[in-house]
C-alpha positions as CSV (number, residue, x, y, z in Angstrom):
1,X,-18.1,7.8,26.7
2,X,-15.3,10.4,27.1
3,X,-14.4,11.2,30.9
4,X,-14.5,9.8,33.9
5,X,-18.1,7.8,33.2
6,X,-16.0,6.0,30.4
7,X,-13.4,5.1,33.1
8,X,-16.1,3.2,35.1
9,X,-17.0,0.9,32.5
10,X,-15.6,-2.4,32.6
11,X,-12.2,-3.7,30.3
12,X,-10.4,-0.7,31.1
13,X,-6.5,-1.1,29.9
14,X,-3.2,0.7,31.0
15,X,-1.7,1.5,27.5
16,X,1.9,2.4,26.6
17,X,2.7,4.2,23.4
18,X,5.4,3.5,21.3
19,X,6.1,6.4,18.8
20,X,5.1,9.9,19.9
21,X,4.4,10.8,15.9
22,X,1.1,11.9,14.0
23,X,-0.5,8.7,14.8
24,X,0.4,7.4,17.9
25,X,0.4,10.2,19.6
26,X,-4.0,10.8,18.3
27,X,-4.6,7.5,18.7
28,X,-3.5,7.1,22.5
29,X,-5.6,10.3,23.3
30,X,-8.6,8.7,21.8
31,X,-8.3,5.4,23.4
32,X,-7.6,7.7,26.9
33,X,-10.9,9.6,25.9
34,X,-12.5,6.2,25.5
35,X,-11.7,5.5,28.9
36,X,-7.9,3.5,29.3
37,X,-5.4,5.2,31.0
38,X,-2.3,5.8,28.8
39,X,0.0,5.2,31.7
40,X,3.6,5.9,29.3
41,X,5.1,7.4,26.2
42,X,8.3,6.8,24.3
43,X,9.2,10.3,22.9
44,X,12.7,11.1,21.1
45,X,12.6,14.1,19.1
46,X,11.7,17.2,20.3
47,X,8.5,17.3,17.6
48,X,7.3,14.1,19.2
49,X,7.6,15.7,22.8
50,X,6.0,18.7,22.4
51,X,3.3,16.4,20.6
52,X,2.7,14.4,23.6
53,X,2.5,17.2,26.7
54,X,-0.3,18.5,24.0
55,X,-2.4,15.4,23.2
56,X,-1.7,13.4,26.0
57,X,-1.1,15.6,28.9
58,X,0.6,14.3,32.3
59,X,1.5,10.7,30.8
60,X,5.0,10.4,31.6
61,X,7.6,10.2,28.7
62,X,9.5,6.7,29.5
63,X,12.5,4.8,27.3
64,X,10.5,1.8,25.5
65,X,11.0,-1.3,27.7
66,X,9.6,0.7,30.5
67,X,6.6,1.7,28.4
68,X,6.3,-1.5,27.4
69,X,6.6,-3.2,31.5
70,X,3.8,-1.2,32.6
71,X,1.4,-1.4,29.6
72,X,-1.4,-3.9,29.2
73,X,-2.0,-2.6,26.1
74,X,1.4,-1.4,23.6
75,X,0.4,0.8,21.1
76,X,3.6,0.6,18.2
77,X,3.2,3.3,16.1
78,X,6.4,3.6,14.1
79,X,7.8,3.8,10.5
80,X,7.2,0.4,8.6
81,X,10.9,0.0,8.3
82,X,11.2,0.1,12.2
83,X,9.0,-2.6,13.0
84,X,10.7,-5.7,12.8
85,X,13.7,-4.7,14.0
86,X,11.9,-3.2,17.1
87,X,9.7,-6.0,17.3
88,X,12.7,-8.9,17.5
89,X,14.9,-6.2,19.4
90,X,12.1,-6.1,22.2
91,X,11.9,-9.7,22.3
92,X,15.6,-10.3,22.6
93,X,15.3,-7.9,25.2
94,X,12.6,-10.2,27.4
95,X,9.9,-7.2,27.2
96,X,7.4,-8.7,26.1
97,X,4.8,-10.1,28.6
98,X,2.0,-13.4,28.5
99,X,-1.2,-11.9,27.8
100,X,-0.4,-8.3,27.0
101,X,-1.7,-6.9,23.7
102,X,0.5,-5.7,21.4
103,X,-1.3,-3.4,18.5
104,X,0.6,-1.7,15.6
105,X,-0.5,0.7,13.0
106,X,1.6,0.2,10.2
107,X,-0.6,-0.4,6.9
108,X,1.8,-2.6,5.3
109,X,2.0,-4.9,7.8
110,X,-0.4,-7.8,9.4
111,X,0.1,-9.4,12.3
112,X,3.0,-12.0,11.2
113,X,6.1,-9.0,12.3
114,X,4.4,-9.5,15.7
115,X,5.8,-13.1,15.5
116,X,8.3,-12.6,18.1
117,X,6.3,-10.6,20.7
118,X,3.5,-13.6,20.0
119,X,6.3,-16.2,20.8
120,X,6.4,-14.6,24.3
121,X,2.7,-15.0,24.6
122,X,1.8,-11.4,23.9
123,X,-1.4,-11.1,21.7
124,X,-0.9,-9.8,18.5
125,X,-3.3,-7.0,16.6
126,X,-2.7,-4.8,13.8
127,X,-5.1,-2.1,13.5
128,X,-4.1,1.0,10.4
129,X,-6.2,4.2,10.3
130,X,-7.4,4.9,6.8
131,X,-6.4,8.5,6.9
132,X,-4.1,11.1,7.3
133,X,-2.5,12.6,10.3
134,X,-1.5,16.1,11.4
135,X,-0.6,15.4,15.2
136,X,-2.9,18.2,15.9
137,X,-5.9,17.3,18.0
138,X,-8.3,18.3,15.0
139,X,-7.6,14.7,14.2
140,X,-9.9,13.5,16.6
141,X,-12.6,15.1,15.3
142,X,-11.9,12.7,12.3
143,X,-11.9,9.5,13.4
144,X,-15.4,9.0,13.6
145,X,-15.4,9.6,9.2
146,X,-12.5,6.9,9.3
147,X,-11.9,3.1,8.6
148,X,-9.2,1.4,9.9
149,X,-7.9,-2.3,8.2
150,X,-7.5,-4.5,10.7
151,X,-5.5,-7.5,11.0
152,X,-5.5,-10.2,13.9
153,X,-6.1,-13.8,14.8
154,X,-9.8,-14.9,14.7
155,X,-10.1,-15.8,17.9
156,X,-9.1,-12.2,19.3
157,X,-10.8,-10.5,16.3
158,X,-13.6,-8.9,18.1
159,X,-10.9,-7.4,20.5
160,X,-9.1,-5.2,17.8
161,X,-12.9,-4.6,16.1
162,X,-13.7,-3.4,19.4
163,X,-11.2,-0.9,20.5
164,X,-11.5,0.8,16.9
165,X,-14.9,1.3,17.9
166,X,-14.0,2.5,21.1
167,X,-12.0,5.5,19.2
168,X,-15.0,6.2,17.2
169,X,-13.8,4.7,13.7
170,X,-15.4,2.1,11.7
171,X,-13.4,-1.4,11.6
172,X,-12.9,-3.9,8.1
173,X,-10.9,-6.9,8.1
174,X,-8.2,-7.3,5.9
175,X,-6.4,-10.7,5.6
176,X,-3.2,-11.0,6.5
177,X,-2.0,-12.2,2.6
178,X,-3.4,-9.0,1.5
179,X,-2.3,-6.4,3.3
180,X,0.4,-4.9,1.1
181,X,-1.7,-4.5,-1.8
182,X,-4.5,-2.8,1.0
183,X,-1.8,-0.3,1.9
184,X,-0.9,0.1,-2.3
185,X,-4.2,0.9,-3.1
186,X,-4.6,3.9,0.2
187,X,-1.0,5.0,-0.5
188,X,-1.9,5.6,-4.3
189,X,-4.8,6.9,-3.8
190,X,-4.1,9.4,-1.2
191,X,0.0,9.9,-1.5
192,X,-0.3,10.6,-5.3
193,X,-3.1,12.8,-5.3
194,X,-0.8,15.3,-3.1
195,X,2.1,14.6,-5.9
196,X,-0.6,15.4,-8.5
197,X,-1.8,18.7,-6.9
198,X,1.7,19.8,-6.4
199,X,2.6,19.3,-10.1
200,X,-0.9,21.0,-11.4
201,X,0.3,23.9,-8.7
202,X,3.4,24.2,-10.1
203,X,2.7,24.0,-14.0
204,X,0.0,27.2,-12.7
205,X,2.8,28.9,-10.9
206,X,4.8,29.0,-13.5
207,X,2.3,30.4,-15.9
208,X,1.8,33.6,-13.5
209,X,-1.3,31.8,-11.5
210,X,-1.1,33.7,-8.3
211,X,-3.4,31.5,-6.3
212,X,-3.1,27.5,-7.8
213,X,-5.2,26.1,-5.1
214,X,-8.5,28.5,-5.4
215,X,-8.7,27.2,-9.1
216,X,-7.7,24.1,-8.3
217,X,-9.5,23.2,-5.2
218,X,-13.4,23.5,-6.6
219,X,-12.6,21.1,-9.8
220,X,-10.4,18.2,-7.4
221,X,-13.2,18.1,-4.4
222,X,-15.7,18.1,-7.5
223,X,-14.2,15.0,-9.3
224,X,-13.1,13.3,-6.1
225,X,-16.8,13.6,-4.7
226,X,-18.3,12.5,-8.3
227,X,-15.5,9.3,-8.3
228,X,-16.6,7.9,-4.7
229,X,-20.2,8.3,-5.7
230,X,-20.4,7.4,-9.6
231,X,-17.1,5.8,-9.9
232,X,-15.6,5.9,-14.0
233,X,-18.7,7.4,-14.6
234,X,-17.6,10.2,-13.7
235,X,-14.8,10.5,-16.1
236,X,-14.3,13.7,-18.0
237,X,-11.8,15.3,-20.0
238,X,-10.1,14.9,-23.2
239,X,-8.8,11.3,-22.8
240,X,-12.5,10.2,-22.4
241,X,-13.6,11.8,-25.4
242,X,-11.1,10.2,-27.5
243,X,-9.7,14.1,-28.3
244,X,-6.4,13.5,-29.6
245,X,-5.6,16.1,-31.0
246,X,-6.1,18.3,-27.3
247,X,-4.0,15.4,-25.5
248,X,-1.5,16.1,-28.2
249,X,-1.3,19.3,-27.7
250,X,-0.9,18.7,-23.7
251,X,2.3,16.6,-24.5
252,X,3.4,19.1,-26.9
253,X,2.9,21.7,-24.4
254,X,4.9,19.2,-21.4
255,X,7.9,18.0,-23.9
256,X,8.8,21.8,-23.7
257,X,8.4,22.2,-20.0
258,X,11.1,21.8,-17.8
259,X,9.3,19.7,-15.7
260,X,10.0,16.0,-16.1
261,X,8.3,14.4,-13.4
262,X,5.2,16.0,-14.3
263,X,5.7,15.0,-17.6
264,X,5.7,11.5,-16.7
265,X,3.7,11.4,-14.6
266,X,0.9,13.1,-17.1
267,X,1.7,10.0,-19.7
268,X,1.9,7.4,-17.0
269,X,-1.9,8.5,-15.8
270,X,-3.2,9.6,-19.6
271,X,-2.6,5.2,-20.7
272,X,-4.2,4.4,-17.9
273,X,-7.1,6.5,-18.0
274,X,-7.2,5.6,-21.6
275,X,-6.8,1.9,-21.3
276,X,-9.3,1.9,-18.4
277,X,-11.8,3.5,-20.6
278,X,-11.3,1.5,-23.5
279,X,-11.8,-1.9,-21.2
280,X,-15.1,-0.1,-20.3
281,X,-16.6,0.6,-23.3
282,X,-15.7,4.7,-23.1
283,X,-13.9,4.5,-25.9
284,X,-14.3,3.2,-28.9
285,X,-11.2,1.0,-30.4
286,X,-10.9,3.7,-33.1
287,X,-10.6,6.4,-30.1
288,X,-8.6,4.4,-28.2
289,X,-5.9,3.8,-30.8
290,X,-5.7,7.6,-31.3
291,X,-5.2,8.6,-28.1
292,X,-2.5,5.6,-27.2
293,X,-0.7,6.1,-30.2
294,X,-0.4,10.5,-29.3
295,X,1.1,8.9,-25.9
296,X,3.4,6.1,-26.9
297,X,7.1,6.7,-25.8
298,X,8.2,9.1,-28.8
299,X,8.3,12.5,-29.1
300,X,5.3,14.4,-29.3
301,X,6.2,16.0,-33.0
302,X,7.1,12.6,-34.3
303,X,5.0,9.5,-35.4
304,X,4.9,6.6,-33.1
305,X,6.9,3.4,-34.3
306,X,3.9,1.7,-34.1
307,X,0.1,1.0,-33.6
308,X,-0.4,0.1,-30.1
309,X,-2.7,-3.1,-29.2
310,X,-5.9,-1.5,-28.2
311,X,-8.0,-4.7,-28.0
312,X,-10.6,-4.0,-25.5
């Protein structure tokens, strides 16, 4: 549909981006390879600039109300932070135009921080790629493996479904009520498995592991693969085989480590996993005592102050 066959087809839309970054910047080239003319491009930094001469080549780089006057279509793809003040800046401003859609990416967000562009009678969409960004056109390779939650009125639904599939990517709704525990649940999942590696790098550095990632790499891809396709059924390790005595000697291990986040971070994820299995019939009650009690908040050479409530 790329090219200039996609440009023939009907519903073709001028569309201004707003926000040069990672995203905006991949998803205004795919929409222009699914056959809308990106016809402008608010660009600040130099990053950004050299970001959009690469990905979207020849679309002029305009100040924001000028993207905005000439765009059917406004793509805002900026920090979460940014968007209501841009949002209630631009409407102050009188940019906003009757029957022009206005589509942001934020995750955290639904359609309700569009409130003031909507007031104008803009039509509001909120459309989040499930994935992460380089800025790099390998991205579009990506999109079609991707989901995006998406957010809008029902009766211009079918309009955001549509120009996700446009890009490639698979659409599911997400109500409006629910999208800050939607963006939770992506930015644990995908935020803290890069804090996780970087710790289980670092513990291996600092043992004399030359190469962290070529041991680590196999095992993560393994267990993430086996998650997504058996879910806790795929849990292994110590804490699911109720062996305290090897999570003891973990902490033992991390108590004399000077790394504290890691620390934490091992206890905070060790009572989950623990508690998780224990609601799920992994471990027994017996088990699950051990285990909680070899994590409670005490030293690991001292006796807990008491027996943690394990009821399943």
């Amino acid at each position: 549909m790329a090219g200039a066959d996609a440009s023939r087809r009907p519903g073709r839309l001028g569309v201004g981006v707003v926000g040069a970054g990672r995203v905006g910047a991949v998803l205004g080239a795919a929409l222009r390879s699914a056959g809308h003319a990106v016809v402008g491009v608010s660009a600040v930094s130099e990053a950004s600039r050299e970001r959009a001469e690469n990905l979207l080549p020849g679309v002029p780089v305009l100040e924001v109300p000028d993207v905005i006057e000439r765009a059917e279509l406004v793509l805002l793809a900026v920090p979460d932070d940014a968007l209501p003040e841009l949002v209630e800046g631009l409407a102050q401003l009188g940019a906003w135009q009757a029957g022009q859609l206005v589509v942001h990416t934020s995750g955290r967000y639904g359609t309700s921080v569009l409130g003031p562009a909507r007031a104008a009678g803009a039509i509001p969409l909120a459309i989040h790629p499930a994935m992460t960004f380089t800025g790099l056109s390998l991205d579009l390779g990506r999109l079609p493996d991707c989901m995006f939650g998406i957010t809008a009125p029902a009766a211009v639904l079918p309009i955001a479904q549509a120009l996700v599939v446009e890009m490639g990517a698979e659409p599911v709704v997400i109500e409006e009520e629910s999208r800050a525990l939607y963006h939770a649940a992506l930015a644990h999942a995908s935020n803290h498995l890069v804090t996780i590696t970087a710790q289980s790098a670092q513990l291996l550095t600092d043992i004399g592991v030359q190469h962290p990632d070529r041991l680590l790499g196999p095992l993560m891809k393994a267990s993430l693969e086996n998650a997504l396709s058996s879910g806790e059924g795929a849990l292994t390790g110590p804490v699911a085989r109720g062996d305290a005595g090897t999570v003891r000697a973990h902490r033992a291990a991390l108590d004399a480590h000077d790394a504290p986040d890691t620390r934490q971070a091992y206890l905070g994820m060790a009572r989950a996993t623990a508690l998780r299995a224990l609601e799920r019939g992994i471990l027994s009650p017996t088990q699950g005592q051990a285990i909680l009690a070899v994590l409670a908040d005490t030293p690991a050479d001292e006796p807990p102050g008491g027996t943690p409530d394990v009821r399943p």
